[in-house]
SEDO-752793 format. One line per field, with one value per atom (N, C-alpha, C, CB): residue number from 1; atom name; x, y, z. Coordinates in steps of 0.1 Angstrom, whole numbers, plus 5000, padded with zeros to 4 digits. Glycine has a CB too. Example, Ala and Ser with C-alpha at 12.3 -4.5 7.8 and 13.67 -1.06 7.14 Angstrom:
BEGIN
num = (1; 1; 1; 1; 2; 2; 2; 2)
atomo = (N; CA; C; CB; N; CA; C; CB)
X = (5132; 5123; 5132; 5113; 5128; 5137; 5129; 5141)
Y = (4943; 4955; 4967; 4955; 4978; 4989; 5000; 4994)
Z = (5078; 5078; 5078; 5090; 5071; 5071; 5079; 5057)
//
This chain:
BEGIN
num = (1; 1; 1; 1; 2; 2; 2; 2; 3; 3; 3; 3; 4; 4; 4; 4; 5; 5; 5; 5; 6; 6; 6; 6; 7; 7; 7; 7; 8; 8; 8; 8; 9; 9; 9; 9; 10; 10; 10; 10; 11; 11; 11; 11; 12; 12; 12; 12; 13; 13; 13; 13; 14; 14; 14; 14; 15; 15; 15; 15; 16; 16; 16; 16; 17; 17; 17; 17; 18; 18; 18; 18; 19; 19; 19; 19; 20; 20; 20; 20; 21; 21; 21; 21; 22; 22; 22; 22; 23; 23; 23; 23; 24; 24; 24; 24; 25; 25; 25; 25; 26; 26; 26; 26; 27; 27; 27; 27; 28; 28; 28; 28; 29; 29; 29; 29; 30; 30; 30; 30; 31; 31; 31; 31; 32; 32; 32; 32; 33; 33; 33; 33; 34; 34; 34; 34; 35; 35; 35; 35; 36; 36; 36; 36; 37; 37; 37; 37; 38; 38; 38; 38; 39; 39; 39; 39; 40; 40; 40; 40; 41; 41; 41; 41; 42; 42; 42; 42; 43; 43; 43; 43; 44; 44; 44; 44; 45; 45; 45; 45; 46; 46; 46; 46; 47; 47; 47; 47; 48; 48; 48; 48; 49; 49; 49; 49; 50; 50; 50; 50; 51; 51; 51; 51; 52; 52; 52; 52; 53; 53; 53; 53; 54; 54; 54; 54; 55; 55; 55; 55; 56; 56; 56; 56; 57; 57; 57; 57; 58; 58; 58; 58; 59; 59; 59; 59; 60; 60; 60; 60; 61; 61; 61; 61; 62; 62; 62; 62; 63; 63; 63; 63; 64; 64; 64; 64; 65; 65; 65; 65; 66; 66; 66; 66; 67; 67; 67; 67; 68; 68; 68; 68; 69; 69; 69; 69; 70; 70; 70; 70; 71; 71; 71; 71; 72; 72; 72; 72; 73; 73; 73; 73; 74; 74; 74; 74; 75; 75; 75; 75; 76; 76; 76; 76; 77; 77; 77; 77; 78; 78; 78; 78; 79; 79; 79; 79; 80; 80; 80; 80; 81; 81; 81; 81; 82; 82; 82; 82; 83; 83; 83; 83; 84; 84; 84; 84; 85; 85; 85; 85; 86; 86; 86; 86; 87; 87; 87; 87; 88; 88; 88; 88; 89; 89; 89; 89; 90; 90; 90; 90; 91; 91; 91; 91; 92; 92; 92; 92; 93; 93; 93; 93; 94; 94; 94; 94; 95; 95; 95; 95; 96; 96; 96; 96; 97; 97; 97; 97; 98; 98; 98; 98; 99; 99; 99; 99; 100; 100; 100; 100; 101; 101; 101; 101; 102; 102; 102; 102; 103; 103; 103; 103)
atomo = (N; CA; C; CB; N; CA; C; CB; N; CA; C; CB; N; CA; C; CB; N; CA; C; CB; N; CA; C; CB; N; CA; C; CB; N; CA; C; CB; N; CA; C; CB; N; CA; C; CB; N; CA; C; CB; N; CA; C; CB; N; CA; C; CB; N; CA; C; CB; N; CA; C; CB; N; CA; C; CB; N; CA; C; CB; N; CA; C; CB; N; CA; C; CB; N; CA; C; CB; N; CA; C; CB; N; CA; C; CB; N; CA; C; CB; N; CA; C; CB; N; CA; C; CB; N; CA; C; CB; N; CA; C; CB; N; CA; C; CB; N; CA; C; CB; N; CA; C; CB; N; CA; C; CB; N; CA; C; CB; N; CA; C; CB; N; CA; C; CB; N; CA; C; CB; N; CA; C; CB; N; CA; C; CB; N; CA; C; CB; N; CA; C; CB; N; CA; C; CB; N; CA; C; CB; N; CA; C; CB; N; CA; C; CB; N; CA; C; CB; N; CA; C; CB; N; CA; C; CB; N; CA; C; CB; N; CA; C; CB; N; CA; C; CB; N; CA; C; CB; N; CA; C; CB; N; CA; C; CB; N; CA; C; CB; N; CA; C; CB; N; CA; C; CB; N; CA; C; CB; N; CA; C; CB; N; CA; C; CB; N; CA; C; CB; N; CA; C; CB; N; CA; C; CB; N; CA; C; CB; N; CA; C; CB; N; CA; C; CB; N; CA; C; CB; N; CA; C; CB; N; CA; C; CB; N; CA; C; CB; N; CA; C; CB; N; CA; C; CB; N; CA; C; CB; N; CA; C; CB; N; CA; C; CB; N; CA; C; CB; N; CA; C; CB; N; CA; C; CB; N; CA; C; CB; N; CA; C; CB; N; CA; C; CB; N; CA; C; CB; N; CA; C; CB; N; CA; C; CB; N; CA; C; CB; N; CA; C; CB; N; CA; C; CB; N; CA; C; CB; N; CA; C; CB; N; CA; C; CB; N; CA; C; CB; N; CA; C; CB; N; CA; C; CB; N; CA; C; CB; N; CA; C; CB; N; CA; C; CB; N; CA; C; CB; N; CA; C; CB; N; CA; C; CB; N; CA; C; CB; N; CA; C; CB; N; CA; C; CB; N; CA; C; CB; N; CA; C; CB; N; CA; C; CB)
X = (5036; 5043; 5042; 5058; 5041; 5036; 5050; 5018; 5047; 5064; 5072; 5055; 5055; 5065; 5068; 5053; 5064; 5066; 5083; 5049; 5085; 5095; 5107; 5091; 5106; 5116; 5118; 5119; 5108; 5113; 5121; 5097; 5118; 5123; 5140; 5111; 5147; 5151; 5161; 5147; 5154; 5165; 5169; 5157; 5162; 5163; 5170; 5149; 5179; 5186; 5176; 5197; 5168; 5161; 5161; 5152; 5158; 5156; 5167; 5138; 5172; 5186; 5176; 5209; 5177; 5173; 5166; 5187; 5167; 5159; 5144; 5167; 5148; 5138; 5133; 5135; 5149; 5146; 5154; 5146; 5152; 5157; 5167; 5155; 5172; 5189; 5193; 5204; 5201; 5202; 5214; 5211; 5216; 5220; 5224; 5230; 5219; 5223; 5215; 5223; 5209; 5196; 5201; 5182; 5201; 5209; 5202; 5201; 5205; 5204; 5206; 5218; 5194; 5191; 5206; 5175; 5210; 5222; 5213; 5234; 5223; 5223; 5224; 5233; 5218; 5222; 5241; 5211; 5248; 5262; 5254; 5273; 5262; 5258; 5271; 5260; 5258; 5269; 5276; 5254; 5284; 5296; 5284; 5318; 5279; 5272; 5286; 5259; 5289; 5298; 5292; 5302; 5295; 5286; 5283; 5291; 5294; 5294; 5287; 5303; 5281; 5273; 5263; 5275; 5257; 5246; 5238; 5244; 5244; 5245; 5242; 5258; 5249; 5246; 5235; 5256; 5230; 5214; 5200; 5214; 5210; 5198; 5194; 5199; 5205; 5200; 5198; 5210; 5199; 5193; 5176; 5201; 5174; 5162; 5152; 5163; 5159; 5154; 5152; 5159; 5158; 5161; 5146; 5173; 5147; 5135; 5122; 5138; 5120; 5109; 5107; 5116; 5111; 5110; 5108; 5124; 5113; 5111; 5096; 5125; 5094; 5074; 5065; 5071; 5066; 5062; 5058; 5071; 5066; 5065; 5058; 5071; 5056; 5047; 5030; 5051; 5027; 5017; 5002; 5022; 4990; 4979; 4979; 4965; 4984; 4978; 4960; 4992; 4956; 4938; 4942; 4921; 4932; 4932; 4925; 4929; 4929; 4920; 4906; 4919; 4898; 4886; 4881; 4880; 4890; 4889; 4889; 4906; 4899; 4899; 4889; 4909; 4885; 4874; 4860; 4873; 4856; 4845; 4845; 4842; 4856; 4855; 4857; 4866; 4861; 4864; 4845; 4877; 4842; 4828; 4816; 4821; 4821; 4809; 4816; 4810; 4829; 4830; 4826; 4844; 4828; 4820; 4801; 4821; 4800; 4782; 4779; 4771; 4788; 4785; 4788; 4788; 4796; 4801; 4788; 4813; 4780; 4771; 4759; 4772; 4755; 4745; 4743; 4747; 4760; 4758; 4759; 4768; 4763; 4764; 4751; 4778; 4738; 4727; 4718; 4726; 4720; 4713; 4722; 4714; 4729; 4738; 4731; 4757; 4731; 4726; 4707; 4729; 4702; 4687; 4687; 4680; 4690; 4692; 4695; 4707; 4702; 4706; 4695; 4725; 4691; 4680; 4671; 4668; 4667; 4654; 4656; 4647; 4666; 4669; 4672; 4684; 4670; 4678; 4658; 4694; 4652; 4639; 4631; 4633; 4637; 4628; 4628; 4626; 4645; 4654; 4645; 4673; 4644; 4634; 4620; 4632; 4616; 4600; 4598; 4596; 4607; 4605; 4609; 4612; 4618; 4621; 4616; 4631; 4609; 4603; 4592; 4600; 4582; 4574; 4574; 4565)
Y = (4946; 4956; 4969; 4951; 4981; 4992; 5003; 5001; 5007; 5013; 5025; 5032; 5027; 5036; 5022; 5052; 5009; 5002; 4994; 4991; 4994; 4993; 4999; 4997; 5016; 5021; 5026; 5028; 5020; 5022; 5009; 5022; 5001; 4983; 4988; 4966; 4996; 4994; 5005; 4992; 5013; 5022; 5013; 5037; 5005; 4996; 4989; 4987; 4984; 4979; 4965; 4980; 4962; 4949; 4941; 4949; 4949; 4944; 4953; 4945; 4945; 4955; 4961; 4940; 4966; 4978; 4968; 4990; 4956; 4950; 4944; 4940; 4948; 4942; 4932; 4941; 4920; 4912; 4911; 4905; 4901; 4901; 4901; 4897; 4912; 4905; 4902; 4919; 4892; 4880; 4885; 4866; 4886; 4887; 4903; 4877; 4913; 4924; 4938; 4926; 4931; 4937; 4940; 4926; 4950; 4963; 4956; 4984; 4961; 4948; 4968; 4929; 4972; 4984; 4981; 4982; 4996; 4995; 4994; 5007; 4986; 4981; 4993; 4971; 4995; 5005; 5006; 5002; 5011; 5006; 4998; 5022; 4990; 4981; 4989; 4957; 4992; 5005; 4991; 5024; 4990; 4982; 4987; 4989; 4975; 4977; 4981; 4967; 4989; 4995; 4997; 5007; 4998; 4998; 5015; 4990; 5022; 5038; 5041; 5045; 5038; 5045; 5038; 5046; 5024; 5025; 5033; 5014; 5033; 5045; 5056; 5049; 5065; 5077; 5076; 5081; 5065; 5064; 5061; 5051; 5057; 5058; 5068; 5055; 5073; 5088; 5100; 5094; 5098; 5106; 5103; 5100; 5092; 5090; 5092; 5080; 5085; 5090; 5104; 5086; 5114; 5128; 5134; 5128; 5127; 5130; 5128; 5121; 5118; 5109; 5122; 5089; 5128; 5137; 5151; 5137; 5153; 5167; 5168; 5170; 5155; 5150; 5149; 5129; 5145; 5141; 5154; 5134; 5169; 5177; 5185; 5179; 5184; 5191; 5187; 5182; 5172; 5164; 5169; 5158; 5175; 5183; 5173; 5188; 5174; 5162; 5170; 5161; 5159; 5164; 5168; 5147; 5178; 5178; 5172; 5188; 5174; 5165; 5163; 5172; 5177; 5175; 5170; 5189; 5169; 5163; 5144; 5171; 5143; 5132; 5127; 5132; 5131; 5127; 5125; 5133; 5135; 5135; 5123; 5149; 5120; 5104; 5100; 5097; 5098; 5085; 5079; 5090; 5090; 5084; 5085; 5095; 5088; 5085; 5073; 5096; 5069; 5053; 5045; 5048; 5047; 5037; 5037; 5048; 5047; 5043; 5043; 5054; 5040; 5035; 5019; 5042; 5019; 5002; 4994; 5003; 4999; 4996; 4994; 5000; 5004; 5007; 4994; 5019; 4991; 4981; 4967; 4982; 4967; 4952; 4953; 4945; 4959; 4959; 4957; 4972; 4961; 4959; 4943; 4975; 4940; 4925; 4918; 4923; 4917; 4912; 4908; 4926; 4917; 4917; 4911; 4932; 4912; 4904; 4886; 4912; 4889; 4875; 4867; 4872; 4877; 4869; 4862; 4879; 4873; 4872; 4862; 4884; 4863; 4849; 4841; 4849; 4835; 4824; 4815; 4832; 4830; 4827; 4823; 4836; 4830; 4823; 4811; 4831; 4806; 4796; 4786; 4798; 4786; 4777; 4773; 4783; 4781; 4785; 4777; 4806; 4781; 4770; 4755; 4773; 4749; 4740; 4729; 4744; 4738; 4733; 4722; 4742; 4725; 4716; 4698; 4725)
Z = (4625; 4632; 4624; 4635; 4632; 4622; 4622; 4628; 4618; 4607; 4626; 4582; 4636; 4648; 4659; 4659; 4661; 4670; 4659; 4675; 4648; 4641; 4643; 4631; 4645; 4648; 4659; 4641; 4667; 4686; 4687; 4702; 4682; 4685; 4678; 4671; 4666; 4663; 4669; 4654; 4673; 4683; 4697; 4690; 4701; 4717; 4709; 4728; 4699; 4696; 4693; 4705; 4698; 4691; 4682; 4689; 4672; 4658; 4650; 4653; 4636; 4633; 4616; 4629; 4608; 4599; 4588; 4593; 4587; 4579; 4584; 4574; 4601; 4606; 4613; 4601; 4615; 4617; 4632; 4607; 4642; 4651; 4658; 4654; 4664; 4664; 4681; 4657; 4676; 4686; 4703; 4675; 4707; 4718; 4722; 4719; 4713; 4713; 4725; 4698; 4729; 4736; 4749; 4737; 4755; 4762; 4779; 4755; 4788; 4801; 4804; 4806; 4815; 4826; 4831; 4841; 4832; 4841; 4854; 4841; 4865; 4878; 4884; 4882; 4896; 4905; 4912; 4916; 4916; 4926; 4938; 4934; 4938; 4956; 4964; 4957; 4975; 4985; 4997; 4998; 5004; 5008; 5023; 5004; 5034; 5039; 5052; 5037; 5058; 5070; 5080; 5068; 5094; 5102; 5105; 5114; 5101; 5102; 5098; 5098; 5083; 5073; 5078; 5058; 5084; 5086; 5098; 5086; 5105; 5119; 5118; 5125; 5108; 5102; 5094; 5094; 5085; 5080; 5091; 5068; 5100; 5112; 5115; 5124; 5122; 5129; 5122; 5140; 5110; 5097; 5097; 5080; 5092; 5093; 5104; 5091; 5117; 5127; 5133; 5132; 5127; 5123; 5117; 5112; 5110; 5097; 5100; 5083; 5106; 5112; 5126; 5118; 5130; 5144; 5138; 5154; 5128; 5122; 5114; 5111; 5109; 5100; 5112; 5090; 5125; 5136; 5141; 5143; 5141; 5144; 5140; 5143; 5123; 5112; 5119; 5094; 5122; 5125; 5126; 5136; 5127; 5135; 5143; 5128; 5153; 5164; 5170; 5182; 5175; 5178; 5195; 5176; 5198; 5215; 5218; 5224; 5231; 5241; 5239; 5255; 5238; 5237; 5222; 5241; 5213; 5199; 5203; 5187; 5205; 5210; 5220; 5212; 5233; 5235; 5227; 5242; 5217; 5212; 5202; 5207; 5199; 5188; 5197; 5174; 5204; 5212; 5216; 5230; 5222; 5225; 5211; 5239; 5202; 5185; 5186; 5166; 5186; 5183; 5194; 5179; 5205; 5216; 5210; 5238; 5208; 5208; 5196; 5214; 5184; 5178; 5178; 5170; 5183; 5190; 5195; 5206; 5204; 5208; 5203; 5214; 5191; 5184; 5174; 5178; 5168; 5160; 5167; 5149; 5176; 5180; 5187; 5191; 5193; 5197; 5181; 5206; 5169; 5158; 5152; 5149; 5155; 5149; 5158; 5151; 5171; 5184; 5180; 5198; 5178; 5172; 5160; 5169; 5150; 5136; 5137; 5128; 5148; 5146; 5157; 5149; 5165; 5176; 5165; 5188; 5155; 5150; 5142; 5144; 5134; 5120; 5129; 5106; 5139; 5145; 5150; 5164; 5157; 5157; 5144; 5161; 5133; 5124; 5114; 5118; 5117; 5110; 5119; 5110; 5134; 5143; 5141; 5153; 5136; 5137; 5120; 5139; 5111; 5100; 5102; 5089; 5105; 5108; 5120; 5108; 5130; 5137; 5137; 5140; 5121; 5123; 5116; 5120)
//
């Protein structure tokens, strides 16, 4: 153990000034408060949140119409492109997994 992992251990209370371990003295994270679950306050964290969630919603770039059309159809034909090239691949390995085994 080198003389700075020594006196971090000995500030965390860990180890006591000779170095050696000391026994039940070791410091436990304080806990957060546990808040008393009410139905008022949860009500009020709703429509807070729900608040918040409408005000980010707002911020949003939503796409137009014509934005949205134009992906909409690159992912259709790309949809097609690949299941027409998955579709071919697998004709052909399927022909040639045949064509070996065949004889």
């Amino acid at each position: 153990m080198n003389r700075e992992t020594k006196r971090l251990l000995q500030r965390q209370g860990q180890i006591d000034d000779e170095g050696n371990p000391s026994v039940g003295t070791r410091r436990q994270p304080p806990r957060p408060p546990v808040q008393p679950t009410n139905p008022e306050g949860m009500l009020q964290r709703t429509g807070e949140f729900l608040r918040d969630v409408r005000a980010e919603l707002r911020r949003v770039a939503w796409p137009t119409r014509p934005e949205t059309l134009n992906s909409s159809v690159v992912v259709c034909i790309a949809l097609v492109v690949m299941t027409a090239l998955i579709f071919g691949l697998d004709t052909m390995f399927s022909k040639f997994v045949l064509f070996l085994f065949k004889q």
